[in-house]
matplotlib code that plots the C-alpha trace (Angstrom):
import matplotlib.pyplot as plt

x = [95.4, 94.2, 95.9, 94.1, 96.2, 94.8, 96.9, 99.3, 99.4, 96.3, 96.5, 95.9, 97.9, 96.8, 98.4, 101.7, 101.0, 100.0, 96.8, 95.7, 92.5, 91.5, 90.4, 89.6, 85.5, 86.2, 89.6, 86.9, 84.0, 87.2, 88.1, 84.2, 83.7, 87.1, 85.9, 82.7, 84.5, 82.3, 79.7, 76.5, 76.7, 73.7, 73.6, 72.4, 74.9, 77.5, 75.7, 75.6, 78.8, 80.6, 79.1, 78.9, 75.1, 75.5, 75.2, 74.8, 71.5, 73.8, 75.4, 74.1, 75.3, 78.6, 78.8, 77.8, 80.6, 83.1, 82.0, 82.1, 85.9, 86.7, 85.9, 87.4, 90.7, 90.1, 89.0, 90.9, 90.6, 86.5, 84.9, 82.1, 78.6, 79.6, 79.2, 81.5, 83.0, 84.9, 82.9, 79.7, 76.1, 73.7, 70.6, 70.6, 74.0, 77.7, 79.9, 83.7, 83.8, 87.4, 89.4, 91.0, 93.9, 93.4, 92.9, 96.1, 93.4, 91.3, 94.7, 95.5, 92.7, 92.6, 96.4, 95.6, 92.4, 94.6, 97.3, 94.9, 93.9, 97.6, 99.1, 102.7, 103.9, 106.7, 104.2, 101.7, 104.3, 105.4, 101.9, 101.6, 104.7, 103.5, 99.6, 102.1, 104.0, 100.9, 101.3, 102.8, 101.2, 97.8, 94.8, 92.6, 94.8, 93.6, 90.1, 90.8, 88.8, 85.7, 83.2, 82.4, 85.7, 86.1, 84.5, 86.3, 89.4, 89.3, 88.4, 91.5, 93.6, 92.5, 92.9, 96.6, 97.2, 95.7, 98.0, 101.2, 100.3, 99.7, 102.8, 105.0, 103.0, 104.0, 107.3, 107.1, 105.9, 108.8, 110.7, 113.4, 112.0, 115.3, 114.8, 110.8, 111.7, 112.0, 109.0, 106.6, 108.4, 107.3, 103.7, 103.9, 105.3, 103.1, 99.7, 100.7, 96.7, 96.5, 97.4, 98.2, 101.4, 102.1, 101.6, 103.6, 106.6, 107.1, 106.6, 109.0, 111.7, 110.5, 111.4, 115.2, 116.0, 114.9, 113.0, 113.7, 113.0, 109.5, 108.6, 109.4, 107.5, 104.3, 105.1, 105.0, 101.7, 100.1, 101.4, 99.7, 96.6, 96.7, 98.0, 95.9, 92.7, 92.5, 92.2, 94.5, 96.0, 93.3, 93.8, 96.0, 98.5, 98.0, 98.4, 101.2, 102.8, 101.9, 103.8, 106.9, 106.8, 106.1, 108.5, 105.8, 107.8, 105.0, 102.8, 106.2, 106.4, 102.8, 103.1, 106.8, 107.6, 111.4, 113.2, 112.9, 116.6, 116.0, 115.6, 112.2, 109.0, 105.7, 105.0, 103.5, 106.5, 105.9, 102.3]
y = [90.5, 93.6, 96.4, 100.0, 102.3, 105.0, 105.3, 107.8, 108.5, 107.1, 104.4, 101.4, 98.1, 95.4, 92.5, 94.3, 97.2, 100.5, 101.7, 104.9, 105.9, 109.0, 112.3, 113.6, 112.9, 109.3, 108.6, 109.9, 107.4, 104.4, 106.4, 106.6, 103.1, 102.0, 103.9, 102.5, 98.9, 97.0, 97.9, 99.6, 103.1, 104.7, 106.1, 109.0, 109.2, 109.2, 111.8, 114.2, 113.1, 113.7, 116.9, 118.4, 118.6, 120.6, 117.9, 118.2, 117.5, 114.3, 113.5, 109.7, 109.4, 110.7, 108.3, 105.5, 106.5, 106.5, 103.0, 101.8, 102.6, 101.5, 98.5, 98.1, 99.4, 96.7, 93.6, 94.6, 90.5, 90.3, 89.5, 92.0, 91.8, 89.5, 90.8, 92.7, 90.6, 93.7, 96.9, 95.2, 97.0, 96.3, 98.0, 100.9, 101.8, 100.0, 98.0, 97.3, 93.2, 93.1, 90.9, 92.8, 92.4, 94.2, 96.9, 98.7, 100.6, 97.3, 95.2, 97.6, 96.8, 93.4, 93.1, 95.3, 92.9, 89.7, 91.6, 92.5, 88.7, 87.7, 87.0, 86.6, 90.0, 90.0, 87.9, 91.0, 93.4, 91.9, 92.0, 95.8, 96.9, 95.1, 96.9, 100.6, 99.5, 100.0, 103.7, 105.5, 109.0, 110.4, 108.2, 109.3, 112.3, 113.0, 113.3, 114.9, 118.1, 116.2, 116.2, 112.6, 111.4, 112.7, 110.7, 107.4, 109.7, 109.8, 107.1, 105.2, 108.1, 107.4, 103.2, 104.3, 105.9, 102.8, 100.7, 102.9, 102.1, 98.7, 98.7, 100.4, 98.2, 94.8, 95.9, 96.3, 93.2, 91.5, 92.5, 94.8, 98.3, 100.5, 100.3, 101.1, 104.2, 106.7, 105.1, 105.9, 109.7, 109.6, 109.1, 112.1, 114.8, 113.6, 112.9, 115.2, 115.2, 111.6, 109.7, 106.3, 107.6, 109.7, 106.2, 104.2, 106.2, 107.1, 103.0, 102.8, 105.0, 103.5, 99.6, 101.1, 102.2, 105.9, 106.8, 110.4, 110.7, 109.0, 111.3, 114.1, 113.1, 112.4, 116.4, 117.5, 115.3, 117.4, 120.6, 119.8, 118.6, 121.9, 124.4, 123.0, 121.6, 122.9, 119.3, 117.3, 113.9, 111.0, 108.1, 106.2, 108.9, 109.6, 105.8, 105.6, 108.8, 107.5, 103.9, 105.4, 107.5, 104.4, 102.5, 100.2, 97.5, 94.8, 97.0, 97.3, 94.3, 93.9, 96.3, 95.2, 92.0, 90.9, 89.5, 85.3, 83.9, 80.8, 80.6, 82.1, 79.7, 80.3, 80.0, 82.2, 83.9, 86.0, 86.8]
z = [66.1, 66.8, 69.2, 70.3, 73.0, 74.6, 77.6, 75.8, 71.8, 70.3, 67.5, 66.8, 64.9, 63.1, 63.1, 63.9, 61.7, 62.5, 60.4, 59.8, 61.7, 59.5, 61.2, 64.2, 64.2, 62.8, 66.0, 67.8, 66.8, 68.0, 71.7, 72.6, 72.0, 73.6, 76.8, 76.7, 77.9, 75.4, 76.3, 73.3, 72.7, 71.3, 67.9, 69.2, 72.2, 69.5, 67.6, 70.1, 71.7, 68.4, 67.7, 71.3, 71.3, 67.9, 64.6, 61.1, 59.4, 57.9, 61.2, 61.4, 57.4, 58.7, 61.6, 59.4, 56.8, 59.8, 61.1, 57.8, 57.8, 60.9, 60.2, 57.0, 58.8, 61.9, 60.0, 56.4, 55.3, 56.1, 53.3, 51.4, 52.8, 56.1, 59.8, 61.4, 64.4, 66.0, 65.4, 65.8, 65.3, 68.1, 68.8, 69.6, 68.5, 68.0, 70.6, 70.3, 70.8, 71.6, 74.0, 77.3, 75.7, 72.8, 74.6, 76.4, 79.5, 79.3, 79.6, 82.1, 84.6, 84.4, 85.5, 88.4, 89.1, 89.0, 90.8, 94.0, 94.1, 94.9, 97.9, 97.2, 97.3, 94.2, 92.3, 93.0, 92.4, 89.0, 87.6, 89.3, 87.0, 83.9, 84.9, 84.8, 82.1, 80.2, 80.7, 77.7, 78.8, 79.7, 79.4, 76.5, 75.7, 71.8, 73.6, 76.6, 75.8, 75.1, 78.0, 76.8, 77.9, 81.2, 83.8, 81.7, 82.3, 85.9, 86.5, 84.7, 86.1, 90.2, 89.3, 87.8, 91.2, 93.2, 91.0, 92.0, 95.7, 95.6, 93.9, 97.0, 99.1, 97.4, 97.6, 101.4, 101.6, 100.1, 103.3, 101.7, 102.2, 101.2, 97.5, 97.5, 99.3, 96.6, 94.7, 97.6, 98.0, 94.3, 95.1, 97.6, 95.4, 92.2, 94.6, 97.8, 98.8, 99.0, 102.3, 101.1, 99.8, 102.8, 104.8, 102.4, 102.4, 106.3, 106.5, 104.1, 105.8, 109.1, 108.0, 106.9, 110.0, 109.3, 112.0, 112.3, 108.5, 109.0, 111.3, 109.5, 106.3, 108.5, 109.5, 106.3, 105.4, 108.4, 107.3, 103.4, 104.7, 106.8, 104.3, 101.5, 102.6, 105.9, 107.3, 110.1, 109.0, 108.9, 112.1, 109.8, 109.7, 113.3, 114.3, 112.5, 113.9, 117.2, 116.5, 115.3, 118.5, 121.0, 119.0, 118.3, 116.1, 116.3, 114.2, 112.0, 111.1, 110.6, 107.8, 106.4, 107.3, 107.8, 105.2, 105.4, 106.0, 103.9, 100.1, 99.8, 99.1, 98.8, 102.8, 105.3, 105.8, 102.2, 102.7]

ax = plt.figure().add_subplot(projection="3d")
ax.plot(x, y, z, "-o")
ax.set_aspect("equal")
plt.show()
């Protein structure tokens, strides 16, 4: 069984044991192909990836070498002279042929996938946390200087963030709002430009019986938006604001349904 993380320290295990990936250029050859989701990277991507548009006249040798280690380090009981089942060549390059859960990032997204196809919300939010437990520090961080690695980057770092809220929102859900309510203040002081969290928490201080405190979170969500991007609150904000205001509990409990008074079961009243 093979293990590669790249949400925090890069490394990788082998059935249970760490191995030893060798230097930087030859990690690196590993991380491209891990963000490249299985997918072929070209030999001369790589080359010029590798060597930031810059290579050696014995760059492809090089990569070769470092392949050729890899897999030695991946598949350390394949016999000489057989095909690599792992790190596999395929025109015009090399492909990682892993399952998702040899992966921690491609682990990661597939939790969050099965997560937004559930209805029950502490089923949801239970495969949300597992998705986040995932997260042992910045995604690709050994690579994070490398232009190569960037748009992979962000785009792990915005699902992360998409994760976090679904999480909050799950919880709501569930019907007892009090203890999600300094997981979504989280979300505004990490992520104070986004409005989902600014949403999430006011609804969560809303559904405890915190009105006044709702309202004053949305005010400080204006008074970002203002100071920082020179922009008023978006109509979910303002319909929000404008619910708390009117007392508007129907669309309350639309968002945060009560807590059922009978042993919860998969009905209606959890969805």
């Amino acid at each position: 069984m093979v293990l590669i993380r790249v949400l925090g320290s890069f490394g990788a295990e082998v059935n249970g044991e760490s191995v030893p990936l060798g230097g930087p250029r030859q990690r690196g050859v590993l991380a491209l192909l891990v963000a490249a989701r299985g997918q072929v990277v070209s030999v001369d991507r790589m080359i010029e990836d590798l060597w930031r548009g810059e290579p050696p006249s014995r760059a492809l040798a090089s990569l070769q070498a470092y392949v050729s280690n890899l897999r030695r380090l991946l598949e350390p009981g394949r016999l000489p002279r057989t095909p690599a089942r792992l790190l596999v060549s395929a025109s015009p390059g090399y492909a990682l042929r892993l399952p998702p859960e040899s992966v921690d990032a491609w682990r990661f997204e597939d939790l969050l996938d099965e997560a937004r196809t559930l209805t029950e919300p502490q089923a949801a939010r239970a495969r949300l946390a597992d998705a986040l437990g995932l997260w042992q520090g910045p995604a690709f961080a050994e690579v994070a200087d490398e232009a190569w690695a960037a748009a992979e980057t962000a785009r792990l770092n915005e699902l992360r963030l998409v994760a976090r809220e679904l999480h909050v929102a799950a919880g709501l859900r569930t019907g007892d709002p009090a203890p999600v309510v300094p997981e979504a203040e989280r979300l505004t002081r990490d992520e104070p430009l986004r409005e989902e969290g600014w949403r999430l928490h006011a609804l969560a201080l809303w559904s405890s019986a915190r009105q006044a405190d709702a309202l004053a979170t949305l005010r400080r969500a204006r008074a970002t938006f203002a100071d920082d991007l020179g922009l008023d609150p978006g109509p979910d904000l303002v319909a929000l604001e404008e619910a708390i205001l009117a007392q508007r509990i129907d669309i309350l409990r639309t968002a945060v349904p009560p807590p059922p008074h009978a042993t919860p079961s998969h009905d209606a009243t959890l969805h």
